[in-house]
Structures are given as C-alpha cells and as structure tokens.
N, C-alpha and C positions, 0 to 999 in steps of 0.2 A: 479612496478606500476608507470603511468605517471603521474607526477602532474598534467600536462593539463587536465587531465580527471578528477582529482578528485575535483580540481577546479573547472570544469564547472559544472560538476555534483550537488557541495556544491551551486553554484550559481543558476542555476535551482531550488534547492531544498529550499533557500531561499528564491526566488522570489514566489513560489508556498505557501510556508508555510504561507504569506499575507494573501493567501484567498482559496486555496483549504480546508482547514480545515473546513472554514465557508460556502461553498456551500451547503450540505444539511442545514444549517441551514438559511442560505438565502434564499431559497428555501421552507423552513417551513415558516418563517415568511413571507411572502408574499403569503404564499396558505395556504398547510397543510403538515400534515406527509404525507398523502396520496403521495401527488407529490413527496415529495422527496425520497418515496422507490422507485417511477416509475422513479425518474432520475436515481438513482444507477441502476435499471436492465437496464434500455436503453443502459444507460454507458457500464454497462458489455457485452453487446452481442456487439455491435460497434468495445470496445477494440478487442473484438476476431476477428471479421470482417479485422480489423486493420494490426493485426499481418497476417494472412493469406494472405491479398492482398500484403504483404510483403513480406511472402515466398515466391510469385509465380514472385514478380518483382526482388526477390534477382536473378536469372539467369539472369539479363539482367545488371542492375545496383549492380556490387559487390561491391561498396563504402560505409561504414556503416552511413559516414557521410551524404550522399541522406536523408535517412530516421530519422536520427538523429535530423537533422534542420527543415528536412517537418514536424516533429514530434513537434515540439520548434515552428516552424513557424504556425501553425494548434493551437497549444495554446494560440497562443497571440491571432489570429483571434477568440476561445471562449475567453479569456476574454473583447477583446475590443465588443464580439456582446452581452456578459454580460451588458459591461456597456451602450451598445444603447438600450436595451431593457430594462433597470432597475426594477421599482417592478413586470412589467410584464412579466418578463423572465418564472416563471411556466406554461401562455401560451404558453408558445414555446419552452415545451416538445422536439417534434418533430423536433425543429429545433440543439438545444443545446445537448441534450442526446448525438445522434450520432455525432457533431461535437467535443466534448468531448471525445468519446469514441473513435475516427477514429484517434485525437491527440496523445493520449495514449497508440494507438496500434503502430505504425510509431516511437514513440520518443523510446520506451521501444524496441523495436526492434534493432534501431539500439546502444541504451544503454547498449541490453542486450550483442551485439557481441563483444564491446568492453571489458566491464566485463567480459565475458570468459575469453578472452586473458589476463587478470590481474592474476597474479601469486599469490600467498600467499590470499584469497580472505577474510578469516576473520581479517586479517589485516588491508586490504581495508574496511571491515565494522567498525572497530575499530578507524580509522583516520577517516574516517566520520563521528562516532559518536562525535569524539572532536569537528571535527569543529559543528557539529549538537548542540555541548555545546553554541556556540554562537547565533546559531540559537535559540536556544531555550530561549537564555536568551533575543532576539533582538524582534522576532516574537512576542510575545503575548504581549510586553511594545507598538508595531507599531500599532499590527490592533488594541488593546484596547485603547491605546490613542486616535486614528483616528476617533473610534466606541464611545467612550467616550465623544467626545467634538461635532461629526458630527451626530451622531447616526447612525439610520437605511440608510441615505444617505451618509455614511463614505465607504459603500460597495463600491463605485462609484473608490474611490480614490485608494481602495487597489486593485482593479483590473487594474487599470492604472497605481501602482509600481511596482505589479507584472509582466506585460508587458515592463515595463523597465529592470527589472532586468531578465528577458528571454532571450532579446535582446541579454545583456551582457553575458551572459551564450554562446550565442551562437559564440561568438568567441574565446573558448579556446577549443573547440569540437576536440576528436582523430578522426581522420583516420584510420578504418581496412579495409583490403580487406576479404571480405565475402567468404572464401573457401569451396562454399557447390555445391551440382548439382542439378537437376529443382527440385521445390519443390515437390512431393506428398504427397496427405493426406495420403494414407493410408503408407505410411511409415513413416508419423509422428505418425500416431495410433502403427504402428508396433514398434514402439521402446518400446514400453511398455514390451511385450513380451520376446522382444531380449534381456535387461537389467532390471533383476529381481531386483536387487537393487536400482534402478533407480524408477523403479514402485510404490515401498513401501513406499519411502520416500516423492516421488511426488504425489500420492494418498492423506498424512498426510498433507502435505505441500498443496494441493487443499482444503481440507476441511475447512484449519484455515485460508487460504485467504479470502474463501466466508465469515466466519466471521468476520475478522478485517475490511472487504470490508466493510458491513453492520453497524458494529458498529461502525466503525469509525468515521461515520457522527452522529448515535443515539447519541452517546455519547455525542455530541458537543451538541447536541440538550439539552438530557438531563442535563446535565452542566448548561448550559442557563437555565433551567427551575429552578432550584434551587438557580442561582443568583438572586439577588434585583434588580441589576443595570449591565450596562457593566463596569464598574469598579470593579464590585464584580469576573465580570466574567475574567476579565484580571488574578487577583491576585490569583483564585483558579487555572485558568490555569498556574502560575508560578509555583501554587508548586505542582501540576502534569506533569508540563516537569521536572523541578529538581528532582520528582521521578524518571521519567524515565532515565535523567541521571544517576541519582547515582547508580540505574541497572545497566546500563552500563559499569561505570567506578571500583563499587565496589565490585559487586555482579559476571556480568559476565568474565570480564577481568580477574579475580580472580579464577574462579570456574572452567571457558573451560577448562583447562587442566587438571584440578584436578582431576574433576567428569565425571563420563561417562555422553556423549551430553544425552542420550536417559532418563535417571535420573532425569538430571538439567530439559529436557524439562516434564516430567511427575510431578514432583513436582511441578514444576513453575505451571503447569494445572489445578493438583488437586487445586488449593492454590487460584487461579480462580474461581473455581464453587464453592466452598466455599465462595467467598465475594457476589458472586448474591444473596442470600435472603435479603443482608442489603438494596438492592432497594427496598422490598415487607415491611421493616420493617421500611423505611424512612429515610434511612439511606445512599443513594445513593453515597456521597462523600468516605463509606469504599470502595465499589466496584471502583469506578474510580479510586483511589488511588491502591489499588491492578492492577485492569486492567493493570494501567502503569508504574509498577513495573515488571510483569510477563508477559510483553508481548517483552520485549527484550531478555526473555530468552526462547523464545518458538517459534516463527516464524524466525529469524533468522539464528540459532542455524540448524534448519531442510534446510534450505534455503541453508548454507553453503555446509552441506553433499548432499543435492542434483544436488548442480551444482558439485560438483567431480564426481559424482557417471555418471554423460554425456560424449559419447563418440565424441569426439573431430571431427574423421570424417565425421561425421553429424549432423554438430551444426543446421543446420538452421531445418533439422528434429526434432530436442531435439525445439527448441524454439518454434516452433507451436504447437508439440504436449504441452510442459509446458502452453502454454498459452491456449489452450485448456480444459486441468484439468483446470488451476486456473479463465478463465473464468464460466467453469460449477459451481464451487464451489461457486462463486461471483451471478451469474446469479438463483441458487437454494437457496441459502443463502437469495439473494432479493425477492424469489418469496416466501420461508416461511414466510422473515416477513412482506408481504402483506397480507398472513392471518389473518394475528395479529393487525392489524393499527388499528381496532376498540378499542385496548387499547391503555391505555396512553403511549408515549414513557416511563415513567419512569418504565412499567412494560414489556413495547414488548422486550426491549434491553436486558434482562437476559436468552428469550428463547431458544439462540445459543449456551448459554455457553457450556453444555454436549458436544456439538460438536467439540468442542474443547479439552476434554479430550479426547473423543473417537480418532482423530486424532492422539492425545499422546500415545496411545494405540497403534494404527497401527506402530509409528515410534519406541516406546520402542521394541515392540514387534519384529519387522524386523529387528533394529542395536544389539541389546541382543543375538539373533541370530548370527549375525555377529561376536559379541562378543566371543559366545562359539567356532563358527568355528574357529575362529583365534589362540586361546587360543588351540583348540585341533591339 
C-alpha cells in the first residue's frame, strides 16, 4: 500500500468531513426536507452519469490520475458555487445536484483504480480508520465551533476550508495506468452473470448503499432536531464518532477474523432494526447511537469481499457495472423516501431499515454457501 495514496485519500476525506456531512442539512434549513431528498436523488443519477463518461473516456486517457483531480477539481468548483450562492443554493437544484454528482463520479473513479491495485485492502480500511480517529476527533470540534460562534453563516467558512484542504489532497495523488479495453455497457451488465459471487455480494452491497446514501444526510438532520443549540449538536456528534470508533478499533479489528464476515454483518443488522422504534418512541439518540456502532460492521465488511470477488482483467467493466448497482440502490432508496417526506424526518429515517437486513440476508445467505462449499 502507498502512503501517498492513503495520505491523500485521509486528506480529501478531511477536508470533506467540514461540510459534506452538513449538506442535506444545509439544504433543509434553508428550504425543506423536500429539497434535500431531491438533492440526494439528483446527486445519485449524476454520480452514475459520472462514472460512465468515464468508462468510455478510460480508452483514451489510461492515467487514473485524469479523473482523479478532474474529480477533486469538480469539488472545489461545488463548493466554491456553494459558497456564491449561499442561503439560496436549494434554488439551484439544478445547477448543484448534478455538479456534485458529476465530482463524485470522476474522483471515485479514478479512486476506485487505485484501490484495486492496493493489496491487503481491509488493511487499507483499517489505517484509515486510525487516521479517520483524528478525523473524527478534529471535524465536529471545527464545523461546531465555526457553526457555534458564526451560526447559520459559518456554512460559508467551512466550505472555503474544505476547498483548501482539496487543494492539498490533491498533491499527493498515485498514478495507475488504467489496464482495461473500450468500455461497454452491456459487458459491464454482463459481469454479473459471469461472476456469481460477485453478483450476491454486490446486489447486498447495492441495497445498503442506497440506504446509508439516504440516511446519512437524515440522520444529521435528525440529530439537529433533537439538539437545543449547535453546541448541543457538536457534543452529541463526538460521542457518535467515538462510537463509531470504537467499532472499529474494538469491536471490528477484533471479530474479522474470528467470526464468519456474513454473522458479524447479520448480527450487526438485526441489532439495527431493532434500535428504529426508539425514533417512534422518542428516543432517537438509541438509534443514532446503534446506527454508528453497526454500520462499521456491515457495509464495509461486504465492501471488502466484493472488491476480491472482481476479476482483475476487466476492472473498468466491474467499476461501471459496481456503480451502477450502487447508484440504483441510492437513486430507489431517494425515491422511497420521497414518498415519505410528508412525515417528519424523525419518523421517515427508520423506513429503510428492513432493507438493510434484508441485504444481510442476501450476503449471509451467498458467503454460508461458500462456506459449505469450501468446507466440503
């Protein structure tokens, strides 16, 4: 594994954690829920859009870093038209959705070629999550003081740190040459087919993107609604990143080898949709607090087994098609909870959860399998 890359990676991922966190929630408070489910779905069909005009310019441009920086540089451009556009930015839907979504596709693209070629890869998730310890302990003390002292006009500021620290990110960026031939869809669809194992896992692995996709912003909302103040809101966000830590550092680092992945992730699920009724009961800080506990050991964990389970001679086929599951998931996921926005966020956020187990199902059910085969 290259430092440079996990460096820049950590660096991107701090400069992001400023204020992607807070986008649907910036987003709500300046309009409504309404807007901010229509930003995530925008977002998500863009990303996909994204990755595709990628696959088809990987034949021409094999340097991952192209797309890597267009991808970094397309970010700083949504945050600096964030900060031109300020409360009014929910007007301009149309213009942010897909400039967000088209960032996303381009950076994760040429992200994702590098990650392949990383060796050992829950490794690589594991030294991220250290440094992610700093992150976590750095991020919510920055936007909350900023958000604290500046208020609602502090947005301003963290999208101008967060563009600094892009900037910086993007000068420790790796270099792959992209080893694929022209793209096709329908050979990105066709890997499914061809790699049954690939299929079952990436199917699980689509389902519980389109939720953490969705929740991930509810969440923040819901959060906010249950704080007094942004200071209120800083200090519960500490000790729902330090849960999440401590997943990490206690829980998973501990267990991956122990316990079969398809267990650790079923458990972690069930354990999940059991903390959603403390939302209906008012109780919303149980659920948040599970949320971020059990979600280190459930999307990751499948994340892992499914980038082995790709075959190498057709990476850029595996990354379209992958990005195609995981935008459908995201993009169905957003469009359910547009059903639902006539309730309060504190009740729409719990309606995904089943879908989340049900995914744990799909993946128990496929590697168990595996399981026996091996074993006989």
């Amino acid at each position: 594994m290259k430092k440079n890359f996990l460096l820049a990676s950590w660096l991107f991922g701090l400069g992001n954690s400023f204020s992607a966190p807070l986008l649907g929630l910036y987003i709500y408070i300046n309009s409504s829920i309404v807007y901010t489910i229509d930003f995530l779905l925008v977002s998500s069909v863009f990303i996909l859009t994204g990755y595709i005009v990628v696959g088809y310019l990987s034949s021409v441009w094999k340097r991952s870093t192209t797309y890597y920086v267009t991808g970094a540089a397309l970010y700083i451009v949504f945050y600096l038209t964030l900060f031109s556009l300020g409360k009014s930015a929910p007007e301009y839907l149309a213009l942010i959705g897909p400039l967000y979504g088209i960032a996303q596709g381009f950076y994760w693209s040429g992200w994702d070629v590098v990650f392949y070629n990383t060796p050992k890869k829950l490794n690589f998730f594991n030294k991220s999550s250290y440094l992610g310890f700093i992150t976590g302990l750095v991020s919510p003390g920055v936007y909350g003081g900023i958000l604290s002292v500046l208020h609602d006009s502090g947005y301003g500021v963290l999208f101008l740190l967060t563009t600094l620290l892009l900037l910086l990110s993007m000068a420790f960026v790796e270099d792959i040459p992209i080893d694929s031939v022209r793209l096709s869809l329908r050979n990105a669809v066709k890997v499914l087919n061809d790699n049954r194992a690939y299929k079952e896992t990436m199917v699980a692995l689509a389902v519980i993107s389109g939720v953490n996709y969705v929740m991930g912003s509810l969440n923040v909302v819901l959060l906010y609604s249950v704080s007094k103040s942004y200071f209120d809101f800083t200090l519960l966000n500490y000790v729902l990143t330090s849960a999440s830590i401590l997943s990490v550092y206690v829980l998973r680092d501990r267990l991956v080898d122990k316990v079969k992945h398809y267990k650790l992730v079923l458990v972690s699920s069930v354990i999940l949709v059991l903390s959603g009724p403390s939302v209906l009961l008012g109780e919303p800080i149980i659920y948040l607090l599970v949320f971020n506990v059990t979600s280190p050991l459930i999307y990751p964990v499948i994340d892992v087994v499914n980038w082995n389970n790709m075959d190498k001679r057709f990476l850029m086929d595996y990354l379209v098609n992958r990005q195609i599951l995981l935008n459908t998931g995201r993009i169905l996921s957003s469009l359910s909870e547009a059903f639902i926005t006539g309730l309060s966020p504190n009740e729409g956020v719990i309606w995904l959860l089943p879908l989340v187990l049900i995914a744990s199902l799909i993946f128990a059910k496929a590697n168990s399998k595996k399981q026996v085969a091996l074993e006989g």
